[in-house]
C-alpha positions in Angstrom: -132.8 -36.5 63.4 -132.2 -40.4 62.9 -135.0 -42.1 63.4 -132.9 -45.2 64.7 -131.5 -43.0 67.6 -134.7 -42.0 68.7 -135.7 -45.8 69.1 -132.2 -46.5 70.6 -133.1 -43.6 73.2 -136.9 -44.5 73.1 -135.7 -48.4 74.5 -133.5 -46.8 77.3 -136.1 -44.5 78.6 -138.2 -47.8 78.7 -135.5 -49.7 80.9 -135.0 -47.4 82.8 -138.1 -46.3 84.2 -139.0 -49.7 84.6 -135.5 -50.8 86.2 -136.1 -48.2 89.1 -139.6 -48.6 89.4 -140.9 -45.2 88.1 -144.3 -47.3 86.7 -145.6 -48.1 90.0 -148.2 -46.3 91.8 -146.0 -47.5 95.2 -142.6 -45.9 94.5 -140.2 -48.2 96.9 -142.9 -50.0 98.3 -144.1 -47.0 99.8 -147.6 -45.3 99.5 -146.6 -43.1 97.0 -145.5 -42.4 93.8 -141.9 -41.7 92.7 -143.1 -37.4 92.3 -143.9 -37.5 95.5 -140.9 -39.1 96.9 -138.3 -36.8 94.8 -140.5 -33.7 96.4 -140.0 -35.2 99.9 -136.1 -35.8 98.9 -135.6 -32.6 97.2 -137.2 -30.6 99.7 -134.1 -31.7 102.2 -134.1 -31.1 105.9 -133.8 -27.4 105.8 -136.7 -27.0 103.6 -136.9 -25.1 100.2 -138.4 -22.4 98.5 -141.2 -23.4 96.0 -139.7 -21.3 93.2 -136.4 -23.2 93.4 -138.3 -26.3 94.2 -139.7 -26.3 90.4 -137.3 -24.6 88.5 -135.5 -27.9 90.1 -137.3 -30.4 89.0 -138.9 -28.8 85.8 -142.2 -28.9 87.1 -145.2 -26.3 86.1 -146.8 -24.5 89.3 -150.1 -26.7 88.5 -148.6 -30.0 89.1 -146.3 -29.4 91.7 -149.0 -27.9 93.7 -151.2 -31.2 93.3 -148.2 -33.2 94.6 -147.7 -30.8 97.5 -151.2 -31.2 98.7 -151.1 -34.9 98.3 -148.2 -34.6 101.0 -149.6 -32.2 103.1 -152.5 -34.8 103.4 -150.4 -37.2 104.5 -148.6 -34.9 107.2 -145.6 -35.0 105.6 -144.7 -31.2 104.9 -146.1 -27.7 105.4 -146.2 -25.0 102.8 -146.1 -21.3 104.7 -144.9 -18.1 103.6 -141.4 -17.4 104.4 -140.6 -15.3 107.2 -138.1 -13.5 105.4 -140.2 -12.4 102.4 -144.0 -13.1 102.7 -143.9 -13.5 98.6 -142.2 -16.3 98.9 -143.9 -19.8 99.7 -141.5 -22.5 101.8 -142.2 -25.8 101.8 -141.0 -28.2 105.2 -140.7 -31.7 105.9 -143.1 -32.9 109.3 -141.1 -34.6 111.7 -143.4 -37.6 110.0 -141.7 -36.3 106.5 -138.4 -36.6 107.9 -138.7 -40.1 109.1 -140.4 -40.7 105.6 -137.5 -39.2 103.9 -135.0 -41.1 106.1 -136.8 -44.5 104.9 -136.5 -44.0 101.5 -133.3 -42.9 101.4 -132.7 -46.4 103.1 -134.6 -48.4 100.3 -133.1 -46.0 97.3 -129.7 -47.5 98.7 -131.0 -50.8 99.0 -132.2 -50.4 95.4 -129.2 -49.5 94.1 -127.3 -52.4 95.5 -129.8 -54.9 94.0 -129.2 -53.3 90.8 -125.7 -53.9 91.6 -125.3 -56.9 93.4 -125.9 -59.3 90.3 -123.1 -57.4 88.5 -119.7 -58.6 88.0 -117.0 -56.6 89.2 -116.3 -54.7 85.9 -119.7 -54.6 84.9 -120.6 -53.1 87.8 -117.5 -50.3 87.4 -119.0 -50.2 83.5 -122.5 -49.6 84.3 -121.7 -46.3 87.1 -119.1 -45.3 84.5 -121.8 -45.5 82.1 -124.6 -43.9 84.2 -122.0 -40.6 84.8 -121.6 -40.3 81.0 -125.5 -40.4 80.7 -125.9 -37.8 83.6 -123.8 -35.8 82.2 -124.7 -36.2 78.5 -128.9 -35.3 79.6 -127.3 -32.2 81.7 -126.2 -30.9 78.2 -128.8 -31.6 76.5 -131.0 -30.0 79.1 -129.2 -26.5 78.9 -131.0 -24.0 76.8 -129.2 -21.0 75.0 -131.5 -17.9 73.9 -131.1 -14.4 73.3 -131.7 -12.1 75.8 -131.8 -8.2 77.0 -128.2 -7.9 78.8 -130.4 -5.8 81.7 -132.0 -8.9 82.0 -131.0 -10.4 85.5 -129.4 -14.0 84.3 -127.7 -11.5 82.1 -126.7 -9.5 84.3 -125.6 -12.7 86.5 -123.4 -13.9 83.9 -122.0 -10.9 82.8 -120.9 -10.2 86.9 -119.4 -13.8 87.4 -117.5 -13.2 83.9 -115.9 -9.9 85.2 -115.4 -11.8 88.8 -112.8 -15.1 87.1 -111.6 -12.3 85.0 -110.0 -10.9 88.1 -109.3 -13.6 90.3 -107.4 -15.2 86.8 -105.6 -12.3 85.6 -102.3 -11.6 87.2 -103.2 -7.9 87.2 -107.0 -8.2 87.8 -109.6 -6.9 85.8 -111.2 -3.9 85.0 -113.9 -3.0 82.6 -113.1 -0.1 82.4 -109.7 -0.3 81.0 -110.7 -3.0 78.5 -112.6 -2.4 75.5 -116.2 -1.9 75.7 -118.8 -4.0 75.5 -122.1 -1.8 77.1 -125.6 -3.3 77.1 -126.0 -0.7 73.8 -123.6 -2.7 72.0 -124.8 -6.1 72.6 -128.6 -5.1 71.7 -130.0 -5.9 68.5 -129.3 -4.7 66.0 -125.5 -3.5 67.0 -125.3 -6.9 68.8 -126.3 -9.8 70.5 -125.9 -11.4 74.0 -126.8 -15.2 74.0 -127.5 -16.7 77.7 -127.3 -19.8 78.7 -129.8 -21.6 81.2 -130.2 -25.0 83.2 -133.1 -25.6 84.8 -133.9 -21.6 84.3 -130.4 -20.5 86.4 -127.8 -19.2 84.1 -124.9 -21.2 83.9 -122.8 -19.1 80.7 -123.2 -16.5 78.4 -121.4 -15.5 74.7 -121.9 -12.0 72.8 -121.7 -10.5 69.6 -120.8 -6.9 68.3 -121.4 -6.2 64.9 -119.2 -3.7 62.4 -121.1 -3.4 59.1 -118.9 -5.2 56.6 -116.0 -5.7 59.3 -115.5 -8.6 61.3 -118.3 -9.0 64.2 -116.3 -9.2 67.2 -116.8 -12.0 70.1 -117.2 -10.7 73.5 -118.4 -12.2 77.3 -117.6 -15.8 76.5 -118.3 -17.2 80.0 -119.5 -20.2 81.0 -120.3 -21.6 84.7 -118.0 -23.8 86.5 -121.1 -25.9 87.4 -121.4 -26.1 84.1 -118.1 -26.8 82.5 -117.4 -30.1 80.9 -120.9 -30.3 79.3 -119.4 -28.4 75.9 -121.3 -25.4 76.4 -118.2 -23.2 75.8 -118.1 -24.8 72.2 -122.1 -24.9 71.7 -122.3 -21.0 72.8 -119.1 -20.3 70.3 -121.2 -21.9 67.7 -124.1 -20.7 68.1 -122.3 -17.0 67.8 -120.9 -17.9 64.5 -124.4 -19.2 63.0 -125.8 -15.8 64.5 -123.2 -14.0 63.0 -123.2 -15.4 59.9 -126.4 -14.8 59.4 -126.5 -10.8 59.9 -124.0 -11.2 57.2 -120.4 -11.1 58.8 -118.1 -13.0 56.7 -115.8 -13.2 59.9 -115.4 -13.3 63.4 -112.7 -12.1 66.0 -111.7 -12.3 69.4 -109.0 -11.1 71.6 -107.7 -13.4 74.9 -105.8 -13.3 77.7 -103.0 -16.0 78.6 -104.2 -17.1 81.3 -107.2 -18.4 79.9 -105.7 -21.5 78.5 -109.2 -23.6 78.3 -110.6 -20.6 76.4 -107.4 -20.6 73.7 -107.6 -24.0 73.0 -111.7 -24.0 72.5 -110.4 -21.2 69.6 -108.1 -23.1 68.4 -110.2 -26.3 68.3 -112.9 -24.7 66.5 -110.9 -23.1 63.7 -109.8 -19.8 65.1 -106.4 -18.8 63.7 -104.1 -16.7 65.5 -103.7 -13.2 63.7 -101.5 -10.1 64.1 -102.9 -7.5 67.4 -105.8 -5.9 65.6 -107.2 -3.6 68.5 -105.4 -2.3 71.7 -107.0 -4.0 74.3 -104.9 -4.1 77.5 -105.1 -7.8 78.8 -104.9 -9.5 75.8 -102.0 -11.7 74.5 -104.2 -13.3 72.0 -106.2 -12.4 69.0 -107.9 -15.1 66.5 -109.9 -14.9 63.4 -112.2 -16.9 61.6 -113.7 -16.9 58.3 -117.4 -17.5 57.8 -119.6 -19.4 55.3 -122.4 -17.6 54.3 -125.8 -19.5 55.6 -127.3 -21.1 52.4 -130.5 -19.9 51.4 -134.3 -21.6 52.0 -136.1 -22.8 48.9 
């Protein structure tokens, strides 16, 4: 990694946090930290499962419990099992957490318009334009892509919501059935591979592999989240396939598409995918790409 953009990234974390007052023991002027006031925010008016709560906010059980107690000192929430499922542990805002909430809502704004207010008009449209861009860029950077068990529930997730925009897209809908297989078998080490994407541990897209030998490995389930779209996941998950497959020792890579999918074909297209001659008979596609692969080089 260059060492400069570290610095460059090392100086920004450093304005930041100090810009929105994340060093001060009083987040907001208020008697707490900035923790404790995200918890009391992201908790919300209905309340909120503690499981979702720190998958959320990327916090381990041990901390978020510390924080939790420091509110429930303060009367600002209760933690109880849930009524619908006595496993699961729900944490409310008081009626003293919700006018605590309300309050800092009110100072976040006024906050934000300090941080404005000095601002020209197109340095103020710069710096939100800017801030979006960030958000967006630390979203991507935040999703993690691993191999997993396609009986694995976020496996099973993806694989569902991939079959689902297949057949709300298609003219004809979908069946799996009817299309060329792709059973959990097939996509299990070592006749293939199923790659699942997660942000903040929920699955947001999914890309697998089916290996032939000394034949082209084929790509299958390429699926990524609408929540998740625009972060370049699609072309991160299509990359990582090609290392993977490269690696196993394919030489080259295939795939079949459907018209429809017009974000899909250009994502192909864009990263070097040719359009081939049909080499397969699946029914819904209109499409079929290659692509050579480099061989990995070697360690040593």
């Amino acid at each position: 990694m260059d060492a400069s953009l570290v610095r460059r990234v090392r100086r920004f974390n450093r304005t930041v946090t100090q810009r929105i007052g994340a060093l001060d023991d009083a987040f907001l002027a208020r008697a707490r930290p900035l923790g404790q006031a995200r918890l009391l925010w992201e908790a919300g008016p209905d309340g909120c499962d503690l499981r979702s709560l720190r998958a959320r906010l990327d916090l381990d059980s041990g901390y978020l419990s510390r924080l939790l107690r420091a509110l429930e000192a303060d009367g600002l929430v209760t933690v109880e099992a849930s009524p619908a499922d006595g496993r699961v542990r729900t944490v409310r805002l008081t009626e003293a957490g919700r006018a605590e909430r309300a309050e800092l809502d009110r100072l976040s704004d006024e906050q934000a318009t300090a941080i404005l207010r000095p601002l020209a008009d197109g340095q103020r449209d710069r710096l939100v334009a800017a801030m979006a861009e960030v958000e967006r860029l630390l979203s991507a950077s935040a999703i993690e892509v691993a191999a997993l068990d396609p009986r694995h529930p976020h496996a099973r997730h993806c694989i569902a919501a991939y079959y689902e925009e297949l057949g709300r897209r298609f003219d004809a809908g979908f069946d799996p059935a009817l299309s060329i297989s792709a059973a959990d078998e097939e996509l299990t080490p070592p006749a293939g591979v199923l790659l699942v994407a997660t942000l903040h541990h929920e699955p947001v897209g999914c890309g697998a592999l089916k290996f032939h030998g000394d034949a082209p490995a084929e790509v299958k389930r390429m699926w990524v989240s609408p929540a998740a779209r625009g972060l370049g996941l699609g072309r991160r998950l299509l990359s990582e396939l090609e290392t993977t497959a490269a690696t196993a020792g394919a030489r080259a890579l295939r795939l079949e598409t459907n018209a429809s999918l017009t974000e899909a074909i250009a994502l192909y297209r864009s990263a070097g995918f040719e359009e081939v001659a049909p080499f397969n008979a699946e029914p819904y596609a209109h499409h079929w790409f290659e692509k050579r692969l480099t061989a990995p080089r070697s360690g040593g």
